[in-house]
C-alpha positions as CSV (number, residue, x, y, z in Angstrom):
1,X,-28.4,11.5,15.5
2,X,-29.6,14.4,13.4
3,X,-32.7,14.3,11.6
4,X,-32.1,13.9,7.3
5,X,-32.9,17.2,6.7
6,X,-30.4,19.0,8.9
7,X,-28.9,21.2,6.8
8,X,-25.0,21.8,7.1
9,X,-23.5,25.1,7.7
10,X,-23.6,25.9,4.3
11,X,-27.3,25.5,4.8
12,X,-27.0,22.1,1.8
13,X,-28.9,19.2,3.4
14,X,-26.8,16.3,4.6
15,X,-27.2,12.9,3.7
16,X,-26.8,11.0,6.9
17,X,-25.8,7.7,6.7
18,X,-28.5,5.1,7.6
19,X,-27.4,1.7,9.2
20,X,-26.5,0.1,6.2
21,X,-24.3,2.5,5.0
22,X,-23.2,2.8,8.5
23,X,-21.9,-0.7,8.8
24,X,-20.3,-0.6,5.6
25,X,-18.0,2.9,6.5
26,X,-17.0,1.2,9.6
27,X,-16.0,-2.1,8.6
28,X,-14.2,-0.3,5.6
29,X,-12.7,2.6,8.6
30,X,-11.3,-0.4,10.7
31,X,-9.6,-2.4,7.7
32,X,-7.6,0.7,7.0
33,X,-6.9,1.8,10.4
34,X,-6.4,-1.4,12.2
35,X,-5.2,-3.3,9.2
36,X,-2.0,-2.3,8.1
37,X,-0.6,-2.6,12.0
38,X,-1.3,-5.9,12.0
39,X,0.4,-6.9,8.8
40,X,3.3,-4.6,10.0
41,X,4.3,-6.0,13.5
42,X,5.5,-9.6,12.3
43,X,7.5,-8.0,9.7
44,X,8.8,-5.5,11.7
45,X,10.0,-8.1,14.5
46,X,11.2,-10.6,11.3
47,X,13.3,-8.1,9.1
48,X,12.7,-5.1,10.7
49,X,10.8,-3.8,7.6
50,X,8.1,-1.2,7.8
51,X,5.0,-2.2,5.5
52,X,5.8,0.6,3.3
53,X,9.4,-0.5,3.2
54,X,8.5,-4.3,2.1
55,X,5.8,-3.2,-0.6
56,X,8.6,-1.2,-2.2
57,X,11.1,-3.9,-1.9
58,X,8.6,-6.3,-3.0
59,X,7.5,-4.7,-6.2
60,X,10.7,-3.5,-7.3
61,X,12.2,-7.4,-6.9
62,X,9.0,-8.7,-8.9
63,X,9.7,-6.1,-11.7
64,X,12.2,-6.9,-15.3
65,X,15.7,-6.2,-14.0
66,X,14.6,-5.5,-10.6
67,X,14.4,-1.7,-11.4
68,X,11.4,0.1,-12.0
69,X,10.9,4.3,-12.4
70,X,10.1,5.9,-9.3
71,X,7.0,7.2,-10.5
72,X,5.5,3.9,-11.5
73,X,6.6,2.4,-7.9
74,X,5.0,5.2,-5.8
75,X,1.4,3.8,-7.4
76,X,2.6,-0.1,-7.3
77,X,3.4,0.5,-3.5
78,X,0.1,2.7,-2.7
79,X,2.3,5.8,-1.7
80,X,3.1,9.6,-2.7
81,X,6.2,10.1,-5.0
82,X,7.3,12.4,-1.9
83,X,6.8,9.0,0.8
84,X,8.2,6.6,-1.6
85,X,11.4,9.1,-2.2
86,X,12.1,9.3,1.8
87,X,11.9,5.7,2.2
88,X,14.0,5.0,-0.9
89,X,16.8,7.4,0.7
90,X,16.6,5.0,4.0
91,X,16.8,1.9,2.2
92,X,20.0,3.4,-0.2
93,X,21.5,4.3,3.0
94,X,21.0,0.4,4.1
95,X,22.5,-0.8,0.9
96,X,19.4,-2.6,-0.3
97,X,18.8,0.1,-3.2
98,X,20.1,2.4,-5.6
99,X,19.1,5.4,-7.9
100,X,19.7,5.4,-11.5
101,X,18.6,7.4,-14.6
102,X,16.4,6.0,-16.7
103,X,18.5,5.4,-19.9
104,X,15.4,5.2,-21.9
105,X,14.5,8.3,-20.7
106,X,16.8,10.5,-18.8
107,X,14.0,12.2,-16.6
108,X,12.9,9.6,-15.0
109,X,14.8,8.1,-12.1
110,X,14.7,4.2,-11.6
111,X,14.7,2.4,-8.6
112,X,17.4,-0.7,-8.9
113,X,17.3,-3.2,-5.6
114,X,20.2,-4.5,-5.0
115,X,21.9,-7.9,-4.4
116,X,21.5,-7.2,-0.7
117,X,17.5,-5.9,-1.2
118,X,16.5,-8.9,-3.1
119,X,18.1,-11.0,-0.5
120,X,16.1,-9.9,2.6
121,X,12.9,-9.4,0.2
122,X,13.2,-13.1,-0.4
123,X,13.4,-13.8,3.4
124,X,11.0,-11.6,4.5
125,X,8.5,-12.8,1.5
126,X,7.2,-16.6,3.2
127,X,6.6,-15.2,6.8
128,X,4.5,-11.8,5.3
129,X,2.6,-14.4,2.8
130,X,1.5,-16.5,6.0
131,X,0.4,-13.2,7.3
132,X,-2.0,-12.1,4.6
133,X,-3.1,-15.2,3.6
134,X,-4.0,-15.8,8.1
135,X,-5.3,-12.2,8.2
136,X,-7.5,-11.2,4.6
137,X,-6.9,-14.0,2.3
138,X,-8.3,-17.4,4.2
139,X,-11.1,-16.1,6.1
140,X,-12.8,-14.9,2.4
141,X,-14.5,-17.3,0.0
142,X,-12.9,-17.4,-3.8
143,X,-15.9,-15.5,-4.4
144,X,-15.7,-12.9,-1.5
145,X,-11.8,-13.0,-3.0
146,X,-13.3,-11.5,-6.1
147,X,-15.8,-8.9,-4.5
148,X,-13.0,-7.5,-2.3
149,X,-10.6,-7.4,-5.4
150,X,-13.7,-5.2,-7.4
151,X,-14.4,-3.2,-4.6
152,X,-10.8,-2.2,-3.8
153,X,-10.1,-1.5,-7.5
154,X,-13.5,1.3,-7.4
155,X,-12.4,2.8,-4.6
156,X,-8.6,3.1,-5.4
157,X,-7.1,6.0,-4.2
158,X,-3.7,7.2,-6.4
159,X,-1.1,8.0,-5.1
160,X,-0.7,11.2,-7.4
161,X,-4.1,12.5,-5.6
162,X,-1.7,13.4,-2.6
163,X,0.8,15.2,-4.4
């Protein structure tokens, strides 16, 4: 490894990491690489539902009316306004959702699930609960529960920092 006072090619010195640090960026690296596949494959082979597609579902089905604006989904599902419109055009074309205008506010779009949506949310919901709960949830003391809640909310990434 290179010595602390390297200097990068902007000749600013770089701030290695030492093992500490080290361990922490991997163990952080393969949550969010290796992670989300795991939590994917039983849904996928359950409902057919991509992660993505069951975080929308899920959050629009929790919300008052079961429609919530677009913009406010893209954060509650952890994606871009430009993912969570792509993936709300496959799951119109499946029936389970629909666009409206916000008739609060006509420049916002809401996201309505539909009668069909809610129904596979709701049977896709117990089997992807026994999945988290096997996978993050059990393995973690209530306390651990805690840390990992504090630490995910500092290093919350927005959606709107990809658009």
């Amino acid at each position: 490894m290179a010595s602390e006072t390297e200097r990068s090619g902007d000749g600013d010195p770089v701030p290695w990491l030492d093992a500490e640090e080290k361990e922490a960026w991997t163990g952080l690296i393969s949550l969010v690489l290796l992670l989300p596949g795991r939590l994917e494959a039983p849904l996928r082979a359950a409902s057919g539902l991509t992660l993505f597609e069951y975080m929308v579902l899920s959050q629009v089905s929790e919300a008052s009316g079961r429609r919530l604006r677009m913009s406010e989904l893209a954060f509650l599902a952890s994606g871009s306004l430009s993912r969570l419109s792509n993936v709300v055009t496959r799951l119109e074309r499946r029936g389970w959702v629909r666009r409206e205008p916000d008739p609060d506010d006509g420049r916002y779009t809401l996201a309505v699930l539909t009668d069909e949506g809610y129904a596979l949310v709701v049977a896709a919901a117990p089997d992807h609960v026994r999945t988290v709960r096997r996978l993050v949830l059990d393995p973690l003391t209530a306390t651990e529960r805690r840390t990992l809640a504090r630490i995910a909310a500092k290093l919350r990434v927005r959606p709107a920092d990809f658009d």
